[in-house]
C-alpha positions as CSV (number, residue, x, y, z in Angstrom):
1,X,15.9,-14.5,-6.4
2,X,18.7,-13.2,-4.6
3,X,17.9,-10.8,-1.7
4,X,20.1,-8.0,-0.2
5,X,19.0,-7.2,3.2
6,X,18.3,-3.5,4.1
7,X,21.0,-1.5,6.8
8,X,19.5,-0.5,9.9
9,X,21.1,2.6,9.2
10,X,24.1,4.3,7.0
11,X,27.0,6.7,7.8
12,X,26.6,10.2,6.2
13,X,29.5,9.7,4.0
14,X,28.0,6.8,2.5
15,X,25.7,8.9,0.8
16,X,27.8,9.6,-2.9
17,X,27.4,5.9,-3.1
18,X,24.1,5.5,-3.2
19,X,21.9,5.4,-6.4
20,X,19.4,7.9,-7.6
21,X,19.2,11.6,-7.5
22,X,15.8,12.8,-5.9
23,X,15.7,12.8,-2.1
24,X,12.5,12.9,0.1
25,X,12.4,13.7,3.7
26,X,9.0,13.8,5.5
27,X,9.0,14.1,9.3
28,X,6.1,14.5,11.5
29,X,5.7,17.4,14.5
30,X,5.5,16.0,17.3
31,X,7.6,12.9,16.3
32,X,10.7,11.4,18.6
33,X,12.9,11.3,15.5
34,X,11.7,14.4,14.3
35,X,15.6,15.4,14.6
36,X,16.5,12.3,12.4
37,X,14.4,13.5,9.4
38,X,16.0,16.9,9.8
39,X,19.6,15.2,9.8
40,X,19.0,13.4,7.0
41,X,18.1,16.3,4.8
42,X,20.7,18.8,5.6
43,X,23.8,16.0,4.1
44,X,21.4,15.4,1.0
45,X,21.3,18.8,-0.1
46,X,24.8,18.8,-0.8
47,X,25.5,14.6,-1.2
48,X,23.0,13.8,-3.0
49,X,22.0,11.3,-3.8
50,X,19.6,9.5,-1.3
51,X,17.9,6.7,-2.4
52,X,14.5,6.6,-2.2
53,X,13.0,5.6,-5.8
54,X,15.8,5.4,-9.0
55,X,15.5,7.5,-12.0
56,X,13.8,10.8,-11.4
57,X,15.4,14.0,-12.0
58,X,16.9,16.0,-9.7
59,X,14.5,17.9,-7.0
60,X,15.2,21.6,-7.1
61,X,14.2,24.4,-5.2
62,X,14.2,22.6,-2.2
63,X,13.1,24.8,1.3
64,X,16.2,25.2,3.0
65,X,15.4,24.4,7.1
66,X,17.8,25.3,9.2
67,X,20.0,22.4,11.7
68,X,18.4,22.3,14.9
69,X,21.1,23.4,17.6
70,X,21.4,19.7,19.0
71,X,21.7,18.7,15.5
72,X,25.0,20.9,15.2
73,X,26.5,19.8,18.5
74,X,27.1,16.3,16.9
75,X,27.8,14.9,13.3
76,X,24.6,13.9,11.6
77,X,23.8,10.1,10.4
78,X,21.5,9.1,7.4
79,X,18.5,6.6,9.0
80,X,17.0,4.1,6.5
81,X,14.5,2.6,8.4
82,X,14.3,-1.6,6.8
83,X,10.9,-2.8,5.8
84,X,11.4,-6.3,7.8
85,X,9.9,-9.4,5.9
86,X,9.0,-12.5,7.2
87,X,8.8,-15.9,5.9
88,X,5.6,-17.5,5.1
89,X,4.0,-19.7,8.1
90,X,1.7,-22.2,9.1
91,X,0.2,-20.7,12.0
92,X,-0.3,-24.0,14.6
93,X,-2.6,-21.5,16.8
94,X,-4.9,-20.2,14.3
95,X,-4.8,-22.8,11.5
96,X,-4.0,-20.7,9.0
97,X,-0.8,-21.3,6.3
98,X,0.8,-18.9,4.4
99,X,2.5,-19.7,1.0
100,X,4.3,-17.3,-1.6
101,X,4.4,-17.3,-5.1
102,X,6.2,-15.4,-8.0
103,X,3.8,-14.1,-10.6
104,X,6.2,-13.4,-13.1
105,X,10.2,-13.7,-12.5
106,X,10.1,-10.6,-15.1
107,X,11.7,-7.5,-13.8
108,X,9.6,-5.9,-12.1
109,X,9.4,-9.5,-10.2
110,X,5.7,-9.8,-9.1
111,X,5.0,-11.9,-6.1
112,X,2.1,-12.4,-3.7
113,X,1.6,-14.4,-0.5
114,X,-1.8,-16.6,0.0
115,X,-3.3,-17.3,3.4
116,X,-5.4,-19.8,3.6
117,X,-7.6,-21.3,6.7
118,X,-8.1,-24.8,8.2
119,X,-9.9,-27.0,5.4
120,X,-12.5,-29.4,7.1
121,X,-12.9,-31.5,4.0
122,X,-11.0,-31.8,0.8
123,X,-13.7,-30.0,-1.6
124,X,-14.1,-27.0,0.7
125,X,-14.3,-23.6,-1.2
126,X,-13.7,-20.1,0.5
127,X,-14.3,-16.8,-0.5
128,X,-11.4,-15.0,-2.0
129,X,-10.0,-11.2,-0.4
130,X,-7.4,-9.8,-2.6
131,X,-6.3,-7.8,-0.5
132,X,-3.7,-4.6,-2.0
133,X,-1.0,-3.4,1.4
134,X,-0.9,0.4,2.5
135,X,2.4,2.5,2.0
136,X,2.2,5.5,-0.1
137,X,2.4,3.3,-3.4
138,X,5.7,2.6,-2.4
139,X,6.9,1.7,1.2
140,X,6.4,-1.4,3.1
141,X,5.7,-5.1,1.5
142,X,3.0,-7.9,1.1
143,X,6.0,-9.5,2.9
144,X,5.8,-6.8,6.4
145,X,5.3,-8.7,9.9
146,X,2.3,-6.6,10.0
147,X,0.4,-7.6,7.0
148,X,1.7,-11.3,7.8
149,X,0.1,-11.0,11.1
150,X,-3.2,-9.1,9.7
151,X,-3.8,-11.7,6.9
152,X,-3.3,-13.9,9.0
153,X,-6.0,-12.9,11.3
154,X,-8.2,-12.0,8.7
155,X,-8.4,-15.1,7.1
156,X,-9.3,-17.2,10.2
157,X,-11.8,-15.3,11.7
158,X,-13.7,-14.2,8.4
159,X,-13.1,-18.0,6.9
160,X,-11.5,-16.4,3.4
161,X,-8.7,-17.3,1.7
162,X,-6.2,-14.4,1.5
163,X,-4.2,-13.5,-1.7
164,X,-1.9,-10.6,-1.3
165,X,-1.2,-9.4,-4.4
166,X,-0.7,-20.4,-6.2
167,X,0.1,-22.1,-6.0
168,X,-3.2,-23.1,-8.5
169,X,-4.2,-25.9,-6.6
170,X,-4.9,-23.7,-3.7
171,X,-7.3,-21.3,-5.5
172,X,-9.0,-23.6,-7.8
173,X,-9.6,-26.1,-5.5
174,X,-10.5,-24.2,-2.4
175,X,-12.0,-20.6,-3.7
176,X,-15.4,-19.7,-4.7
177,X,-14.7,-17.5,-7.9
178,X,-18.5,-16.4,-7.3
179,X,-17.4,-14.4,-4.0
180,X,-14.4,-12.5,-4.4
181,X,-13.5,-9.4,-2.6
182,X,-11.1,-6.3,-3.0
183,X,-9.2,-4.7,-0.2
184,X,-6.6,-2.0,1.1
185,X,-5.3,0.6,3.1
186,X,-4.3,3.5,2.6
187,X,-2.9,3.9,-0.5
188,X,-3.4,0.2,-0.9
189,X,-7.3,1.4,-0.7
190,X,-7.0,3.8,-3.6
191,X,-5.7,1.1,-5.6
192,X,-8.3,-1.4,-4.8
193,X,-10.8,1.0,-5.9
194,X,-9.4,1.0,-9.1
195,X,-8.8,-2.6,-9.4
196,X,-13.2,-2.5,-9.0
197,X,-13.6,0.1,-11.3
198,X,-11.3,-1.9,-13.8
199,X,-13.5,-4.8,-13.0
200,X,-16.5,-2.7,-14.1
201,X,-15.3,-1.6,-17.2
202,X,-14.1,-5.3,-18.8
203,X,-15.2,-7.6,-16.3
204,X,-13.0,-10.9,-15.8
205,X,-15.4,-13.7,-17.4
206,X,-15.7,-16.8,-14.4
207,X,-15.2,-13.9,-11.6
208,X,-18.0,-12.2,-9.7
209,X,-16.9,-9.0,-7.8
210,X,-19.3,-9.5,-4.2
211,X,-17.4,-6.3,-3.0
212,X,-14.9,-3.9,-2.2
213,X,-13.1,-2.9,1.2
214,X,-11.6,0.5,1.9
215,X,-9.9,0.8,5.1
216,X,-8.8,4.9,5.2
217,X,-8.3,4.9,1.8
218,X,-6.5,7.9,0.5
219,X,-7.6,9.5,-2.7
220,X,-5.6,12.9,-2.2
221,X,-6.3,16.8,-0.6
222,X,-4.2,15.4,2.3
223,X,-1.0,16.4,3.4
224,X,0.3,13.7,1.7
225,X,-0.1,14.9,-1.8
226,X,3.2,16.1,-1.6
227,X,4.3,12.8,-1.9
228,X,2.2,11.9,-4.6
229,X,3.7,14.9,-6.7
230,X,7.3,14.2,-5.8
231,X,6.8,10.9,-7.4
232,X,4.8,11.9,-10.4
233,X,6.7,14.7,-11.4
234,X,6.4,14.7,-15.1
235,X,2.0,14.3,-14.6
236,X,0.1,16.6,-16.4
237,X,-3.0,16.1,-14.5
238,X,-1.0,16.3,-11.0
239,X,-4.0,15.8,-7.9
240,X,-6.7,15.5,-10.5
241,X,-5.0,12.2,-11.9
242,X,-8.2,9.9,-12.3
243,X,-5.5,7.0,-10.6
244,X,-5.1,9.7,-7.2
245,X,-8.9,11.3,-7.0
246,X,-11.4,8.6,-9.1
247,X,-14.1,11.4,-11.5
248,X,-17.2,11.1,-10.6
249,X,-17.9,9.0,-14.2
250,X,-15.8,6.4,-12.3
251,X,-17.8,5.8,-8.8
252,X,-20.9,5.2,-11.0
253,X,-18.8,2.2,-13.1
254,X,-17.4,0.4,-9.8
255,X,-18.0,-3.3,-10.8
256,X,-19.2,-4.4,-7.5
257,X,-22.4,-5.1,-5.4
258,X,-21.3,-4.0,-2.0
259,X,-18.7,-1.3,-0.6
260,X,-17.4,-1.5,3.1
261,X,-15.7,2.1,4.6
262,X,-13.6,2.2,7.1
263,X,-12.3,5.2,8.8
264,X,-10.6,6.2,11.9
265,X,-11.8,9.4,14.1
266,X,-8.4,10.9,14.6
267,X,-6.8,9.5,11.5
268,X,-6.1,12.5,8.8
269,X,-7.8,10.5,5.6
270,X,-11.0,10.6,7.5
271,X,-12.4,13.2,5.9
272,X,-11.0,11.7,2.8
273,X,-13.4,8.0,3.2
274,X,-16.2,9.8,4.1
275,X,-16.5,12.0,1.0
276,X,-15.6,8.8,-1.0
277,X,-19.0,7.7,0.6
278,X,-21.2,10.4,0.0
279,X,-19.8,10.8,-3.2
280,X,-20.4,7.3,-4.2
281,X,-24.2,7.8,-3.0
282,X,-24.8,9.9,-5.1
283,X,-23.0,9.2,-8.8
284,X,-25.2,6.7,-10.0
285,X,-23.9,3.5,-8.6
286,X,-25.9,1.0,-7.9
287,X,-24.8,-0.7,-5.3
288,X,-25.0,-0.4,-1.5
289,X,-22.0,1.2,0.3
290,X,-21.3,1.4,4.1
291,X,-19.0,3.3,6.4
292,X,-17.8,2.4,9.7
């Protein structure tokens, strides 16, 4: 497969070549490029489009903020900001090696990257961590220096093999099918939920589901709900979409034994992962959950 590498960046007139017709600007208060986001919004309203996601009808009635004064004392540019990927690696510090693999060569092309940890003796087995990235269901990549680095460091120090998102011979001959685990962020968290309630519902017959990680999963009522609905604009059910906020019905069908909770103090989805706890107490399930 033939790559094209993103552009740090893009002049404003290159924007009536670009390909959709939706544009999406999020900035944050008390950001440095704050002014950026602003920037890139004004030149869309009238150039659109601005890519973003292809194939969704046009966004109307968009709020109409005005240019901040230091934006009008120079010409605006468009900022794309690149989603960097990185190679796979054998890491000669840890002993871990990293190896990708493509699903299906089907558009969409699926492709995940394994991590695996130092093998003692041919006939080793490891637990499995399938592990889903964070992004908002669509930024960033299994392939993002960070989840390189976090696989990475994941699978030496908990001893697991890593699938993100095989070679065969790697999983049949050094996982334990009996112990596999799901795990997320973020958005990458709501999904992994699913992926255990799925689980639940049909099983997978040679599989057994030990348990579940949710690092500050989101599952909507956040500020980021906006983005949800600006990608879903055609859904009927809108935040009550079972695949955004699981039903109660769900948390009692997860097809694990164990779920682990993380959440940050400061970090806005708190509140979010710890109603997913109490709320999973309480709806029937019976395993045991725990939140950090």
């Amino acid at each position: 497969m033939t790559e094209t590498q993103p552009r740090s960046g893009c002049g404003i007139e290159e924007h009536g070549g670009l390909v959709g017709d939706r544009a999406l600007v999020r900035v944050a208060e008390k950001d440095i490029i704050k002014d950026t986001g602003f920037s890139n919004y004004q030149p869309a309203l009238s150039t659109l489009p601005f890519l973003i996601i292809n194939g969704f009808k046009r966004l109307r009635n968009l709020p109409r903020i005005p240019l901040l004064p230091s934006l009008q004392r120079r010409p605006p540019r468009v900022f794309c900001p690149p989603c960097e990927k990185i190679p796979p690696s054998n890491d000669p510090i840890i002993d871990v090696r990293s190896k990708d693999v493509t699903v299906s060569s089907e558009t969409p092309i699926v492709s995940t990257r394994i991590f695996i940890p130092k093998i003692t003796n041919p006939n080793q087995k490891f637990p499995l961590l399938f592990y889903v990235h964070g992004g908002g269901f669509f930024m960033l990549s299994v392939f993002a220096k960070q989840y390189q680095d976090f696989c990475t460091t994941v699978s030496a120090q908990a001893n697991v093999v890593v699938m993100s998102v095989e070679p065969k011979p790697w999983l049949n001959n050094h996982v334990d099918f009996g112990r596999v685990f799901i795990g997320g962020d973020s958005a990458g968290g709501n999904i992994s939920h699913t992926l255990a309630f799925w689980f639940g519902s049909i099983g997978l017959s040679g599989l057994n589901l030990d348990g579940l990680i949710l690092m500050h999963p989101y599952f909507s009522r956040t500020e980021d709900d906006q983005m949800w609905l600006y990608m879903c604009p055609m859904n009927i059910d809108r935040l009550e979409d079972p695949w955004l906020k699981p039903p109660a019905r769900d948390l009692a069908r997860l097809g694990c034994e164990r779920v682990l909770v993380f959440v940050a103090e400061k970090d806005h989805l708190n509140v979010v992962g710890k109603n997913y706890y109490e709320e999973l107490k309480r709806n029937g399930w019976q395993g045991s959950v725990e939140i950090v």
